[in-house]
N, C-alpha and C positions, 0 to 999 in steps of 0.2 A: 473394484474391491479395494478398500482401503491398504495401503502398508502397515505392516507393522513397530520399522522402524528405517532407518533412512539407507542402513546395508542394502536391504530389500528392493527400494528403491531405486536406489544405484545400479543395481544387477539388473533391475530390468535395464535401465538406462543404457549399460552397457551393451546387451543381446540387440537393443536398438538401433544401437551407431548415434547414440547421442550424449556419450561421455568416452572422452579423450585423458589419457593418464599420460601426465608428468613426470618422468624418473630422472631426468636432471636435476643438478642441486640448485634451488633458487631462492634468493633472498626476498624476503617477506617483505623488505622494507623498497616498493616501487619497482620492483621487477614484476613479481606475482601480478601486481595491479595493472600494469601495461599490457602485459600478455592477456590476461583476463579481456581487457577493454578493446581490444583488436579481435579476439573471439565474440564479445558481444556486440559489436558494432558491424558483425555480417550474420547476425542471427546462429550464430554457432554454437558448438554441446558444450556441454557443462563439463570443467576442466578440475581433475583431481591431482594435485600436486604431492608427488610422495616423498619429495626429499627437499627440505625447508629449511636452509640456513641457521643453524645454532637451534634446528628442533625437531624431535621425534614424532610429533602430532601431526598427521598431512593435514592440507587447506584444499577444501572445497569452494567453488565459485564458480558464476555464472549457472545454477543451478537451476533455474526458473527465470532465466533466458529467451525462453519462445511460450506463446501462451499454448502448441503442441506438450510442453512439457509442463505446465500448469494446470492443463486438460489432465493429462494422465498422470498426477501428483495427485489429482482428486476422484480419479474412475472414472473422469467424464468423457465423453463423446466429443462435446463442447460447451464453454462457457455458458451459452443459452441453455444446457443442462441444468449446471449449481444454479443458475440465475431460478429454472425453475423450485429446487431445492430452495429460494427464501423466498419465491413469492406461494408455494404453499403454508408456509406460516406467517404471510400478510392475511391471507384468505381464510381461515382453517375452518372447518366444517363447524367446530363448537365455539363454545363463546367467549372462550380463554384469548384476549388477544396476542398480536404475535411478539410485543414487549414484554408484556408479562413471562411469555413463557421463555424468552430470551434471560431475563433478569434472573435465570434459575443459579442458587447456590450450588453447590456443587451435591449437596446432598438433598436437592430439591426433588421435584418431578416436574415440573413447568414445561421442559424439554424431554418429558419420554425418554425412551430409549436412546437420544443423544445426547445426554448430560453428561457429566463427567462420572466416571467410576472408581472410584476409590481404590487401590491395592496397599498391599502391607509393606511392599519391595519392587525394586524395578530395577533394569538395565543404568540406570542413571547413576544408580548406587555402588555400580562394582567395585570402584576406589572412592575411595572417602579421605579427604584430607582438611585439616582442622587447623586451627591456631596458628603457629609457626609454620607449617607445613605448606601453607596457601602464599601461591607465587605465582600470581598471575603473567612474568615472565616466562613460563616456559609454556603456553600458549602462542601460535603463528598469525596473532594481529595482525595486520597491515598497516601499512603507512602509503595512502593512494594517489600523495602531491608529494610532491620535495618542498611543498610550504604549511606543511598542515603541521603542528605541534610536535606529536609524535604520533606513537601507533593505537590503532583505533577497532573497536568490536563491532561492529555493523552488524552485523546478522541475528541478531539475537532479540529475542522476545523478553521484554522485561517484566516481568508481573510484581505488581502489588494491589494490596487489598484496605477495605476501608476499615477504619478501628470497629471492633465486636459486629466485624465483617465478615460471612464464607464465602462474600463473591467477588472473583477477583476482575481485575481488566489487565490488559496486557498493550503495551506499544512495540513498537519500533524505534529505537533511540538510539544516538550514538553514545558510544563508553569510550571515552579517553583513557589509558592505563597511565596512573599516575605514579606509582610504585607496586610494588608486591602484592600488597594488599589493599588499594584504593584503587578507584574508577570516579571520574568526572563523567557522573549522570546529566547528559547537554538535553535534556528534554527543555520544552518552550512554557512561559509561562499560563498560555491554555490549556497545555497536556492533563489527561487527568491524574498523574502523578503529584503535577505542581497542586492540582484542589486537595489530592486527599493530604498532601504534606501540611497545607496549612491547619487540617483537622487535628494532625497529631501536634502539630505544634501548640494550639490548644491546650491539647490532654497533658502536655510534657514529657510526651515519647518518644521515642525513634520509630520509622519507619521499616517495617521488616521490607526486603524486597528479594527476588528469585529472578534470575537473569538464565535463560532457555538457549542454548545452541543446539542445535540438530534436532532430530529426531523426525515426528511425520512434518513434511512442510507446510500440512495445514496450519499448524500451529505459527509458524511464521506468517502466512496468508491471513490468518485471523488478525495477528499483533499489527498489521501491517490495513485493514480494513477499518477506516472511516466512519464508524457505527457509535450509535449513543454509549455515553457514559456508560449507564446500568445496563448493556450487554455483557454479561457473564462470557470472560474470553475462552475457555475449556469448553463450556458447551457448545461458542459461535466453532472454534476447531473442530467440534465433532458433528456439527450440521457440513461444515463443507465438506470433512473427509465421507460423509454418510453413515458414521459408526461412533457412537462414543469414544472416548479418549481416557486411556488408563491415568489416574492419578498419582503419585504417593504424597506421603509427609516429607517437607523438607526436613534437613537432619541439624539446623543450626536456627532456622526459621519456622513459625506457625503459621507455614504459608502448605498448598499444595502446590508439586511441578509436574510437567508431564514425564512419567514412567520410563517412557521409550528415548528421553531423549539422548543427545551423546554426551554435552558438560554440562551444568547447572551451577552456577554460583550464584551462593546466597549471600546475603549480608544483609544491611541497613544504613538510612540514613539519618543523622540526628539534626533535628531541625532548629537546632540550638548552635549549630557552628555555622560561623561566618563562611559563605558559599568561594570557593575555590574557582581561578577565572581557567578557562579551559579554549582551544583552538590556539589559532586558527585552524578550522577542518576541513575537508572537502565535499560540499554541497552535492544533492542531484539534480542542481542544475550545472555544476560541473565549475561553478566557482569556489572561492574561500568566504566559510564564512567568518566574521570578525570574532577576534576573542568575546566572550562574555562570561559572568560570574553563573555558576549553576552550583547545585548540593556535589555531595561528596560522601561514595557510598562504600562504606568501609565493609572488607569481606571477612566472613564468618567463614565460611568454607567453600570447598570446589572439591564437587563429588562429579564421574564421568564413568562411560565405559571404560569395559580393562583397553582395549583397543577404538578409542574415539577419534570423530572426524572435525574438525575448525570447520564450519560455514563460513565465507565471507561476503559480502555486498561491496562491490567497485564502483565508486564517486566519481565518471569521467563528465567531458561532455557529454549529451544524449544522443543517439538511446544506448540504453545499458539496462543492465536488470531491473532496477528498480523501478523505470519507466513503464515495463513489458508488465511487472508485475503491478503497480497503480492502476494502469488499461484495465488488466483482467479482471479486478475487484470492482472498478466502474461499471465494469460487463456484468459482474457476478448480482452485484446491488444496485442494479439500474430498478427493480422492482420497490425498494426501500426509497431510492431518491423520488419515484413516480406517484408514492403514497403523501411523499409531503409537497409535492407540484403535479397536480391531476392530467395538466392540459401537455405534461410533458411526453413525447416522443421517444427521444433518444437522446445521449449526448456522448460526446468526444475531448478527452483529453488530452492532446497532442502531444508528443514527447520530444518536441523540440520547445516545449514550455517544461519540460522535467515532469508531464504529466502533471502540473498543479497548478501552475501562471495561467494557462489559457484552458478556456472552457469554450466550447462550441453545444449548444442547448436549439434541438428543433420542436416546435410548440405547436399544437392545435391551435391557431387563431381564432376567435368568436369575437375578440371588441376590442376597439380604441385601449391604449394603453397599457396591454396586454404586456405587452413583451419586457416594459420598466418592471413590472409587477413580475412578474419572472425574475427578472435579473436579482429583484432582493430579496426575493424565495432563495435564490441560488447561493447568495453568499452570506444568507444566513443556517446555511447546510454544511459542516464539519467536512464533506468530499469537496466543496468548493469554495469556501471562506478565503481561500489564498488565492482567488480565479484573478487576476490584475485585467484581465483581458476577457470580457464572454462577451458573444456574439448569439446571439439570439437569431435563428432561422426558422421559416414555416415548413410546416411535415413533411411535405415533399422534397427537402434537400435533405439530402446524402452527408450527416455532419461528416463523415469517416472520409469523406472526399474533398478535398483541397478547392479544388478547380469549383464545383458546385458553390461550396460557400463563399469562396471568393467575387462566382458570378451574383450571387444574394443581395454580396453587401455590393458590389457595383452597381446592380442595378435597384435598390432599395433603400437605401441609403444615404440623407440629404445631412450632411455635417453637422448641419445649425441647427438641426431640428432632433436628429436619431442618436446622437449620442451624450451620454450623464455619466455623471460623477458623483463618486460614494467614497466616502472613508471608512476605512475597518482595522482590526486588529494588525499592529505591524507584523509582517511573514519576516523571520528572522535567518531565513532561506534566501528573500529577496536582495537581488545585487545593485539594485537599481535605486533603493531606498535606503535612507541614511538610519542608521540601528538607532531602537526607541522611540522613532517616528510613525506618527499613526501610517497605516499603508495606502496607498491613494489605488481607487479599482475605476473601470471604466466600461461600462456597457455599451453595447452597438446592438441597434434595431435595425437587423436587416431582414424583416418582416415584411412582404405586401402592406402595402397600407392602407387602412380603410377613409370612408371620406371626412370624420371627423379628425385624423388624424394630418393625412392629404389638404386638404380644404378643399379641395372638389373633386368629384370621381377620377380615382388614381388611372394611370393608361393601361389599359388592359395585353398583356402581354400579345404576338402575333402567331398564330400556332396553326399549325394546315388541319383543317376538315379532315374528318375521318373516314371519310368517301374517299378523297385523295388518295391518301396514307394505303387504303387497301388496293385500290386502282394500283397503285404503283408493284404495290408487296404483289400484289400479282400477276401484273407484268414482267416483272423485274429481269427473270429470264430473256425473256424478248432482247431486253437492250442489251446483252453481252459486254452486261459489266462485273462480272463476277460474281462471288460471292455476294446478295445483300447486302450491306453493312449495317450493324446494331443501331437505333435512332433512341435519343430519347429528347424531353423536353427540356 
């Protein structure tokens, strides 16, 4: 059953034993983040900080931590649950496909009963503050390096919309607080903020935009989900939570936000001022990324509950939330990636790649060449465009296992022959590449190989009869050796 709002959620969390409260006073600025990154680096609960250095607002973090607490942010059982939830609308019985009904404005029907639903008022609303009023200072940002700029909004879902637009998209991005009333929006030049801005630059507008903390976390899992542009991001929240998602009107913006959630700040950016350079910030791959110029989104206002909670997201080495949570949407929209690559299996985003450098792809093989032809399906896929690393394996390995893919590429894998190179958009995440240089990726074919590819029938692995195999399994007793032990190939 979906929550209602992130209270809700929390209280179960508690009755769980999987949220821990803070009542010591702790500074927001690298304390908060350390303690955080030592909780999520042993798979630990989600940590609510009630007393905050120079602030009244606690900080919540590490909140979607374990994909157990991902599961039950969304009423699932298990990820292979939601996963089923979007490959019913690759499939759908009628002939609406399942973009169409995705692309739904907010006051469409494309999405049924999980579109977004409009309200007059919401929880978001209870303080409303305006003009002067808005100080984005008394807010419990974090600061997650002792070399990052200053303090930064991680957690939050950014929505805007396209001009004589209703349907919004929403990211993940970081917000720099530049003063009181400015944020250095560090979105990347592919994001689809950076397309629609050039639209209104065009027009000779400002961009309205609604920046989301708290509330259901779907709504973060949505902002934070790899999906086409024209996926309407309110309806993609209300397919994952299983329940439409209450709307309102912003109060300074002709935008909609989610109803339930805890702050909303609105504002805009004018696409006519020279872009403000922002960072250095803390990556999740757990480095610094370099300063660079991004827009400058000046606030209109910050409306919240009367009693709201700060979300935050911790940039350590891996793994950390963000990794746990990349895994789970891989998991969730493995059926969307399988629709644009047929012969695909499974894949694995390891989080010691920050969940996005390295891709592990297992493939039905049918022919010669197979596995190149994959690899530039894969990064021309928005989940995998930053993969620097995919390894291509046949069905029967286990991507989610180390040791199996490793055996793959050792034993399939001839240097001079299996692996290519591809240039793509620079990752401005990546540490290893110098900023504004296109990104260098690299494929590995550790594939069986057929004889076209081989040039003569490849050696056929050595593997015991299956007479054997039962002979033994039932014997086995006899020989007084224990327990069986599990075999596989």
């Amino acid at each position: 059953m979906p929550y209602r709002c992130l209270a809700e959620f929390l209280e179960e969390l508690g009755h769980a034993g999987e949220l821990v409260r803070v009542e010591a006073e702790v500074d927001p600025v690298l304390e908060a983040a350390e303690i955080t990154a030592r909780m999520a680096r042993q798979g630990g609960p989600a940590v609510l900080f009630g007393s905050l250095k120079g602030h009244d607002v606690p900080l919540l973090s590490n909140l979607l931590g374990t994909e157990a607490r991902i599961c039950r942010a969304l009423g699932a059982a298990s990820l292979d649950e939601v996963a089923h939830r979007v490959a019913s609308l690759l499939y759908p019985a009628e002939s609406e496909g399942w973009l169409e009904r995705l692309k739904a404005a907010p006051h469409a029907t494309a999405l049924g009963a999980l579109a977004p639903r409009q309200v007059k008022s919401g929880a978001c609303q209870q303080v409303v503050r305006l003009g002067r009023d808005v100080n984005l200072g008394e807010l419990p940002a974090l600061q997650s390096a002792p070399g990052e700029a200053g303090r930064t909004i991680t957690a939050a879902a950014t929505f805007a919309a396209a001009p004589d637009s209703a349907r919004q998209v929403a990211g993940r991005y970081d917000l720099q607080i530049l003063g009181p009333d400015r944020l250095a929006a560090c979105w990347a030049p592919h994001d689809e903020p950076a397309w629609l801005l050039d639209h209104y630059r065009q027009r000779n507008e400002k961009m309205p935009l609604g920046v989301v903390l708290g509330g259901d976390p779907a709504v973060l899992l949505a902002a934070c989900a790899l999906v086409p542009p024209q996926v309407d991001a309110c309806a993609l929240a209300g397919l994952l939570r299983g329940k439409s998602l209450d709307v309102v009107p912003g109060r300074s913006v002709a935008m909609h936000v989610p109803a339930e959630a805890e702050i909303v700040i609105e504002g805009y950016v004018d696409p006519s001022e020279v872009p403000v350079v922002a960072g250095p910030l803390c990556t999740p791959l757990g480095y610094y990324a370099p300063p660079r110029p991004v827009p400058t989104m000046h606030i209109t206002a910050i409306t919240h509950r009367a009693n709201p909670i700060f979300p935050a997201l911790v940039f350590t080495q891996p793994p950390h939330e963000a990794c746990v949570i990349a895994h789970a949407l891989s998991r969730i929209f493995l059926p969307l990636v399988k629709l644009a690559i047929p012969e695909l299996v499974d894949y694995e985003l390891p989080a010691a790649g920050g969940a996005r450098q390295c891709a592990i792809l297992s493939i039905r093989k049918t022919h010669a060449g197979q596995a190149r032809r994959v690899a530039a399906a894969a990064w021309g896929l928005r989940q995998l465009m930053f993969a620097k690393l995919l390894i291509v394996v046949d069905e029967e390995v286990d991507v989610h296992d180390p040791q199996q893919v490793l055996a793959a590429v050792t034993a399939h894998v001839n240097p001079g022959r299996d692996i290519s190179f591809q240039q793509g958009p620079p990752d401005p995440l990546d540490p290893a590449n110098p900023p504004g240089r296109l990104g260098q990726k690299m494929a590995v074919d550790a594939t069986r190989k057929t004889p076209e590819e081989h040039g003569e029938p490849p050696p056929q692995p050595a593997v015991m009869s299956e007479a054997i195999r039962q002979l033994v399994s039932g014997r086995w007793p006899e020989y007084g050796l224990g327990p069986e032990p599990a075999w596989r190939e």
